[in-house]
MIZA-80849 format. One record per residue: x, y negated, z negated of N, C-alpha, C, CB in turn; residue in one letter. Coordinates in steps of 0.001 Angstrom, whole numbers, padded with zeros to 6 digits, always signed. Glycine has a CB too. Layout:
MIZA-80849
XYZXYZXYZXYZa ...
END
This chain:
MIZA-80849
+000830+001194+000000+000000+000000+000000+000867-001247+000000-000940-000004-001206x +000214-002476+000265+000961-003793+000694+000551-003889-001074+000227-005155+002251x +001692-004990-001251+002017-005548-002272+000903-007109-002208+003754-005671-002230x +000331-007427-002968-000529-008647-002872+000789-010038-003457-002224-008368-004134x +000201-010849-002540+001757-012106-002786+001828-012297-004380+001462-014152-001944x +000598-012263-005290+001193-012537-006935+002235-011456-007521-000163-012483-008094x +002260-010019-007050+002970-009401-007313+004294-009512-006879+002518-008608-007175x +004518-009593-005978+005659-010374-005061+006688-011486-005866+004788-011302-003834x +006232-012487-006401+006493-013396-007042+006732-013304-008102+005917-014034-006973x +006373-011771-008917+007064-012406-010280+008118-010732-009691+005775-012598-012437x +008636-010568-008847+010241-010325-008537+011568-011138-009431+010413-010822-006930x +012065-010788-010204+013173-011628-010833+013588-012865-009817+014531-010628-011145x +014024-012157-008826+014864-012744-007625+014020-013989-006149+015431-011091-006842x +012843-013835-007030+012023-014385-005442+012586-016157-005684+009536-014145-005436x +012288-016799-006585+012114-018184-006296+013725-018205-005571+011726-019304-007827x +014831-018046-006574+016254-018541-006245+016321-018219-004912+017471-017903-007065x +015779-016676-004314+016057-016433-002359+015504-017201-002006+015590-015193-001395x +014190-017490-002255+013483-018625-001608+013726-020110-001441+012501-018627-002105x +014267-020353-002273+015665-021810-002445+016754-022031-001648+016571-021759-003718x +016912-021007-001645+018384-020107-000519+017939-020798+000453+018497-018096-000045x +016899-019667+001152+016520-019288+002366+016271-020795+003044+015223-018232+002301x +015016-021814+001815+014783-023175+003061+016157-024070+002750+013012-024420+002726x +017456-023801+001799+018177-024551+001698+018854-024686+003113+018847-024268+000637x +019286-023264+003644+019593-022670+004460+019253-023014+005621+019386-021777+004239x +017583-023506+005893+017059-023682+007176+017174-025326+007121+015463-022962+007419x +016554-026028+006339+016605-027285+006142+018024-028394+006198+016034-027236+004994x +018889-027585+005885+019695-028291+005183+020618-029105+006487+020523-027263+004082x +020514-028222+007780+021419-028390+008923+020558-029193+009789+021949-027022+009611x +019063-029021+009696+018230-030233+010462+018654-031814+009359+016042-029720+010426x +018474-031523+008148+018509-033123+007537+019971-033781+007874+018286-033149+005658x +020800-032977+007728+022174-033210+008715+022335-034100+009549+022469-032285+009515x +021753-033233+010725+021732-033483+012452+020610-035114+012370+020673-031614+013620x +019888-034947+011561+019327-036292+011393+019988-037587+010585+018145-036027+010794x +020598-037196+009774+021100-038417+009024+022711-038754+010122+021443-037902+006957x +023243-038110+011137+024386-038124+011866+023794-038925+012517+025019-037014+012467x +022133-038549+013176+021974-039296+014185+021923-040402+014392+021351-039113+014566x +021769-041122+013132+022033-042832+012800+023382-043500+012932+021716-043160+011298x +024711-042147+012878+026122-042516+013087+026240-043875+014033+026898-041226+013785x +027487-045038+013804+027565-045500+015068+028354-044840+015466+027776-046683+015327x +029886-043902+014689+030910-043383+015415+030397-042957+016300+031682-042575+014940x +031239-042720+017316+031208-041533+018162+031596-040172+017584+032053-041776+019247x +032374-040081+016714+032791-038967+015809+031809-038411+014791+033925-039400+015073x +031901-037478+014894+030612-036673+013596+031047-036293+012024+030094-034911+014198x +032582-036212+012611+033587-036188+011188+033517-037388+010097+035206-036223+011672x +033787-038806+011185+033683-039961+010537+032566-041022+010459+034577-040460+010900x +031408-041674+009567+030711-042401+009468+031393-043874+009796+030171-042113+008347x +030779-044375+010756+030891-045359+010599+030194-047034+010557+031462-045080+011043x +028814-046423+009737+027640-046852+009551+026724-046933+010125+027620-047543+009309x +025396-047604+009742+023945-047439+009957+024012-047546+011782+022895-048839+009008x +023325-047432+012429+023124-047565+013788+021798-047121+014515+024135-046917+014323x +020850-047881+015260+020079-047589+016129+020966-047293+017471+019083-048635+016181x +022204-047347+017941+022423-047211+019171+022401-045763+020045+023527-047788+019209x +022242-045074+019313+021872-043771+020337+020733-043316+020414+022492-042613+020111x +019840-044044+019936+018323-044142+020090+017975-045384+021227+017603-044500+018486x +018343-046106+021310+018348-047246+022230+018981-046369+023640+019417-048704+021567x +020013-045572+023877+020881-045091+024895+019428-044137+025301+022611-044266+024365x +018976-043292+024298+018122-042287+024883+016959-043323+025536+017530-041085+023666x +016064-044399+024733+015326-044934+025897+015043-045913+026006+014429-044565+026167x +016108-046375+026515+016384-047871+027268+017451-048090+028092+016586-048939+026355x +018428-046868+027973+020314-046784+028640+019783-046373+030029+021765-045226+027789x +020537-046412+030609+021233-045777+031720+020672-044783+032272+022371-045366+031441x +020055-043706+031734+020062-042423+031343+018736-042308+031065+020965-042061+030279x +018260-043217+030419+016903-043133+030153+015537-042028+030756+016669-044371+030482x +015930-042299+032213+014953-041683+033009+014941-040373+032856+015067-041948+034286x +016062-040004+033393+016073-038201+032614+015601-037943+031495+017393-037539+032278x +016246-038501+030310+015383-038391+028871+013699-037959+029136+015424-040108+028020x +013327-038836+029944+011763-038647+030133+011397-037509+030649+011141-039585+030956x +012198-037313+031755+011649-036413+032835+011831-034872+031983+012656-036577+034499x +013098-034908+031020+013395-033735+029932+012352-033946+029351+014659-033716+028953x +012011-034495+028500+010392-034443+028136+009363-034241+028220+009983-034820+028042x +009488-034680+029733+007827-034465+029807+007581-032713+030086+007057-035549+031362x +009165-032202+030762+009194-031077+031261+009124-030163+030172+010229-030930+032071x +009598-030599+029282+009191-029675+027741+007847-029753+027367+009958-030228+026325x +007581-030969+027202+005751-030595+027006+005445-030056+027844+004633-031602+026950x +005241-030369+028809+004325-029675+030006+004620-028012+029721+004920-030234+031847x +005832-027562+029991+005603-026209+029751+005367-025400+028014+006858-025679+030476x +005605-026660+027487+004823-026046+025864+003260-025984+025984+005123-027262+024347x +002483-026873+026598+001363-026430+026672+000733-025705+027420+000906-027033+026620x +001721-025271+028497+000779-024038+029773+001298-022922+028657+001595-023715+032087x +002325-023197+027809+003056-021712+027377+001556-021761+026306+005221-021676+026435x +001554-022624+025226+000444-022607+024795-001580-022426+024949+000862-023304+024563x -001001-023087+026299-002725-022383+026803-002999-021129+027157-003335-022937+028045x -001635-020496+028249-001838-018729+028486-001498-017868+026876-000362-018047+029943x 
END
């Protein structure tokens, strides 16, 4: 028989894996987000607050692709999602 989730939980070990586990998943997105404010160009070195690679994605040079990557991701997230 399946175990019902209250039984589950009082496991010695559940909360601390479970701490683990979203430390684990979380921890490398809050990362990749707080870098993304970097002005360096370097990921090693901060070299303070910055909107400029948010401005590059849409308003640079480059911009247009950004979109066209976009839209091409939605679009096929929702046919993937409708079939």
């Amino acid at each position: 028989m399946a175990q019902s989730s209250s039984e589950i939980r009082r496991f010695p070990g559940f909360l601390p894996i479970t701490i683990l586990c979203l430390v684990l998943l979380y921890a490398p997105l809050v990362i990749v987000m707080i870098y993304s404010f970097n002005d360096s160009r370097s990921i090693t070195l901060w070299g303070g607050f910055s909107l400029r690679w948010y401005e590059d994605v849409f308003f640079g040079l480059e911009a247009a692709k950004f979109k066209i990557a976009a839209w091409n991701s939605l679009s096929i997230a929702s046919m993937a999602a409708i079939t």
